[in-house]
Each structure stands twice: as C-alpha cells, then as structure tokens.
C-alpha positions in Angstrom: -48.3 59.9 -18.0 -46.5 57.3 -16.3 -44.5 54.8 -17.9 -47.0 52.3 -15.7 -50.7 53.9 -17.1 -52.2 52.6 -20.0 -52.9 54.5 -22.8 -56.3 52.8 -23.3 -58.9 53.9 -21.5 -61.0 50.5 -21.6 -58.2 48.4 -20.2 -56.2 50.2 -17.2 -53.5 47.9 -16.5 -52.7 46.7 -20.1 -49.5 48.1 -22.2 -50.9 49.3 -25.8 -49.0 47.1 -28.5 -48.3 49.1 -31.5 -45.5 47.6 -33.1 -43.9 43.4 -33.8 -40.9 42.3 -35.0 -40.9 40.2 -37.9 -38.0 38.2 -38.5 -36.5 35.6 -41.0 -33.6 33.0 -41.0 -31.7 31.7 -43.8 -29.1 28.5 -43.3 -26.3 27.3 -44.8 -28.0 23.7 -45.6 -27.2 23.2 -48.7 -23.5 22.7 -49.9 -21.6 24.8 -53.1 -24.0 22.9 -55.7 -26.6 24.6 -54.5 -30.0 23.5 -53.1 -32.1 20.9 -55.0 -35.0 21.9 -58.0 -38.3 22.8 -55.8 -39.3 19.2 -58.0 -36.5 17.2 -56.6 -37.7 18.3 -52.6 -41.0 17.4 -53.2 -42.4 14.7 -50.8 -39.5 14.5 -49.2 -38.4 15.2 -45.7 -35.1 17.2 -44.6 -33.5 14.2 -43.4 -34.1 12.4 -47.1 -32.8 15.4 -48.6 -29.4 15.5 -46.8 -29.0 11.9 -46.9 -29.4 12.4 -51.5 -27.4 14.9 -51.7 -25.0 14.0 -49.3 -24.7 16.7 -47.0 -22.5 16.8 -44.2 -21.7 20.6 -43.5 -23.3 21.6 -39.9 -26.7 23.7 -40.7 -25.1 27.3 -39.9 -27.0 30.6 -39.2 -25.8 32.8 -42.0 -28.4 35.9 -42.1 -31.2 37.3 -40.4 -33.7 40.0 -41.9 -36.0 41.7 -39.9 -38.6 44.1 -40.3 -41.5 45.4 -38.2 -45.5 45.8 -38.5 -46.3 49.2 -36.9 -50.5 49.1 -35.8 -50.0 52.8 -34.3 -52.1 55.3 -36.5 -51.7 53.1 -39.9 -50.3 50.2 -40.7 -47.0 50.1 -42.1 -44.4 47.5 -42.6 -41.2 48.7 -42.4 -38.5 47.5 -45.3 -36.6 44.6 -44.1 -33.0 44.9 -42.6 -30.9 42.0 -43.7 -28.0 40.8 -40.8 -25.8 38.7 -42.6 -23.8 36.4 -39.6 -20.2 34.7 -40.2 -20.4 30.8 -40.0 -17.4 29.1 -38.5 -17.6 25.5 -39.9 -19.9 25.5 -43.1 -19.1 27.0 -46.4 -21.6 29.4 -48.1 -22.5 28.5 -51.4 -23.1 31.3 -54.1 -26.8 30.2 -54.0 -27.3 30.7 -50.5 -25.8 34.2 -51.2 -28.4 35.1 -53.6 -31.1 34.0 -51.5 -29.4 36.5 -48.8 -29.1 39.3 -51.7 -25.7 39.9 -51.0 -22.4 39.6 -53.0 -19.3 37.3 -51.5 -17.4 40.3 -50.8 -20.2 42.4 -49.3 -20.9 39.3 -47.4 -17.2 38.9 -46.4 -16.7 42.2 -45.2 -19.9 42.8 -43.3 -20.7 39.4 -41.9 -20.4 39.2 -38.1 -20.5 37.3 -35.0 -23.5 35.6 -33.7 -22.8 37.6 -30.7 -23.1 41.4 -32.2 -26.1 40.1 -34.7 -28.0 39.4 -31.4 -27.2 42.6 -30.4 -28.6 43.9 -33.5 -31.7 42.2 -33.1 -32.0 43.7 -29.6 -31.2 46.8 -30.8 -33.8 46.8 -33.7 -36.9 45.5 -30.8 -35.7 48.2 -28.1 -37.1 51.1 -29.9 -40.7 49.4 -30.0 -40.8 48.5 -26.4 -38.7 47.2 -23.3 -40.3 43.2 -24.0 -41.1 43.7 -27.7 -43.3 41.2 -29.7 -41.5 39.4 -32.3 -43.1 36.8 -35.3 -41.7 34.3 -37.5 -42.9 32.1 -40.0 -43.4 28.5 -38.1 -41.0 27.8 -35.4 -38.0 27.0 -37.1 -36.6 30.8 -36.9 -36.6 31.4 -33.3 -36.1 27.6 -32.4 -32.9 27.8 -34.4 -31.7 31.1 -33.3 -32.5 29.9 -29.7 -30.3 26.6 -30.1 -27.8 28.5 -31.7 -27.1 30.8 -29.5 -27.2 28.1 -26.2 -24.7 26.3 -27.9 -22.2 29.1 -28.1 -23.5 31.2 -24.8 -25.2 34.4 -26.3 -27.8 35.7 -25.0 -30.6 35.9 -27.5 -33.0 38.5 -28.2 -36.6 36.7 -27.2 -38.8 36.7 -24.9 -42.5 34.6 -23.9 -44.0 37.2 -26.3 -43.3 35.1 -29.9 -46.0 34.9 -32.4 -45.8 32.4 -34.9 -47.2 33.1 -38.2 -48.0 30.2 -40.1 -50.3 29.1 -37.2 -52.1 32.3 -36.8 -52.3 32.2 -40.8 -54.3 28.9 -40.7 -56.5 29.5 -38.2 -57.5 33.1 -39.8 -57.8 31.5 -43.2 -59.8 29.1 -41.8 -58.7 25.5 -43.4 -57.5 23.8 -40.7 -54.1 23.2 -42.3 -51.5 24.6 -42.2 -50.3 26.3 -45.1 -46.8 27.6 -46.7 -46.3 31.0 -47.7 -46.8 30.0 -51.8 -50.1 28.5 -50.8 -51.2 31.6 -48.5 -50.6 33.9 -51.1 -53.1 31.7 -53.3 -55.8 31.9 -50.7 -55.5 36.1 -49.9 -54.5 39.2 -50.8 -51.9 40.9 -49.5 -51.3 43.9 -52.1 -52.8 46.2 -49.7 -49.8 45.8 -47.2 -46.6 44.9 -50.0 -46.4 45.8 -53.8 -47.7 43.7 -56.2 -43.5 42.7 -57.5 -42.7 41.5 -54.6 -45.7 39.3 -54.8 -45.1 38.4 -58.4 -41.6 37.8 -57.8 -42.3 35.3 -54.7 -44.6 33.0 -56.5 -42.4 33.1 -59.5 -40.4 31.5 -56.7 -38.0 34.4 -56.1 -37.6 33.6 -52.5 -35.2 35.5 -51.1 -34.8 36.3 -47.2 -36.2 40.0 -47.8 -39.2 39.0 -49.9 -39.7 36.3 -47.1 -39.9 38.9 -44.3 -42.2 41.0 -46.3 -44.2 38.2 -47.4 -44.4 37.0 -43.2 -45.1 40.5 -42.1 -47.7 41.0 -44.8 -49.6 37.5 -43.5 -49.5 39.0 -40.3 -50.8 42.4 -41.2 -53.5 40.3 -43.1 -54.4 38.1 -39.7 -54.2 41.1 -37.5 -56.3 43.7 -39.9 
C-alpha cells in the first residue's frame, strides 16, 4: 500500500487517524509558599491572585506530561510521560514539585532544556504519524508552550491539527458552558477509560500533572467514543 492510499475504503484520499497526543503543562506560578487554598482562588482572576500574594517570579514552563489516546482496534490511553524542563529565572517551590510528582533531586538531575523537551515531544508524536494530532485541556497548554518557545527560538512541536478539550467537552456534554475538569467529572463517567483512584484521587483534589493528563485524555476518549 502506498504511504499516499487510504486505508478506508469509504474516503480515498483521507489519512486514517488512529492515535492523539494528549498533553499537559505545569508552571512555576506560584512562589516557595506554595499556591493559595482552592478557597482563597475562588472568584478571583490570575491577575488578582499575583497581585495578593505578591508574585513577581516570571511564569516558567517546568514540566510537560504527555500521553496518547490510541482509536486503532481499542481504545487505550497510554500512561502519561512526565518531561520535567529546567527554568532559568523562577524558583520551584516544593509544591510545585509535588504537583510534578517528582523529588528536588530527581528534578535536578533530570530537568532539561526547553530545547531537548521539544524534542521529546516530537519524538513522542512521530511514532503516531508524520503531522500528529495533539489535545490539551483549553488553550493555555499549547498557547504557552508556543510563546515559550518564540521567545527563546525553539522550534515547537505543533502543528494546525490541535484539539482543545475543554471545548469539545462542552459541546458533547451539551451545557453550553464551559466546564473545568472537577465539574466534568460530575457530569460523566469516565471509569470505563481510567481507574476509579485516579478519579477519586482528582476530585479529592489530588491534581497532579499525571492525573491531569489522564483525566484530559479520558474527556476526550469520552467525546470521541
């Protein structure tokens, strides 16, 4: 078959999509103290937030977890692989490395450049297709990792074909709002795609970057199923 030919019949010209890329972000917004309780944040905007607590480090990528939601004979999501990224001017508080499930020293000695963590990414899509799909919850992920990566000359890893989650979410449950992950796990159910811990666990509020790519892909299994 050539590389060209569709393997579906009913559309001749089309590529058959089997696989997306499900990725996550996690910051350094918050300085050593930690983030504000989930009570403090409420009704309050980011700017608000900063301004309280006084925050004046720059807003630095400092992981990336990624997994993928394979549609080829039955649908699997694949466990998310964390890509923890070196900041150069923002310190990394002990929270923020719980959220990234990593210890300082694991973080220390396996943290890299933005440079090679795109290269990662890259790496991680190539095996799916030569223009893979990716997805992300809203479009603060890829917006950020697009800025990022202008600002220091990398080449990221996207292209045109970006799905974001949280709107496909809204329109598939059907509201008309849009939701946040918490809320979306109130309104379906995702234990045929992830266990039921990692559920329990995320509206306990353990929010960690893996759960959160789990959580993402699962939504998307859901929309897609």
């Amino acid at each position: 078959m050539s590389k060209y030919e569709s393997r579906n019949p009913g559309y001749p010209n089309a590529n058959r999509l089997t696989n997306v890329m499900c990725f996550e972000v996690l910051t350094t917004t918050w300085p050593n103290d930690g983030m504000p309780s989930r009570e403090a944040q409420l009704g309050k905007t980011m700017n608000e937030l900063r301004r309280q607590y006084k925050m004046s480090q720059p807003d630095e990528i400092v992981g990336i977890s990624i997994s993928s939601v394979s549609f080829d004979e039955e649908l699997e999501i694949a466990t998310p692989k964390v890509i923890p990224v070196e900041t150069k001017l923002s310190a990394v508080s002990d929270q923020t490395l719980d959220q990234l499930m990593m210890s300082r020293e694991s973080y220390n000695a396996m943290s890299m450049s933005l440079s090679d963590a795109m290269w990662q990414m890259r790496t991680f899509g190539a095996h799916t297709d030569s223009l893979p799909v990716w997805a992300c919850w809203g479009d603060f992920p890829s917006r950020k990792i697009r800025r990022d990566c202008e600002r220091v000359k990398v080449r990221h890893p996207f292209s045109s074909r970006m799905i974001n989650t949280k709107v496909i979410a809204a329109l598939a449950v059907g509201l008309g709002v849009d939701l946040s992950m918490s809320q979306i796990i109130d309104e379906v159910d995702l234990s045929p795609y992830i266990s039921d811990h990692i559920i329990m666990d995320f509206s306990e509020g353990d929010r960690n970057i893996i759960n959160n790519t789990f959580v993402s892909a699962a939504v998307l299994a859901w929309c897609l199923r």
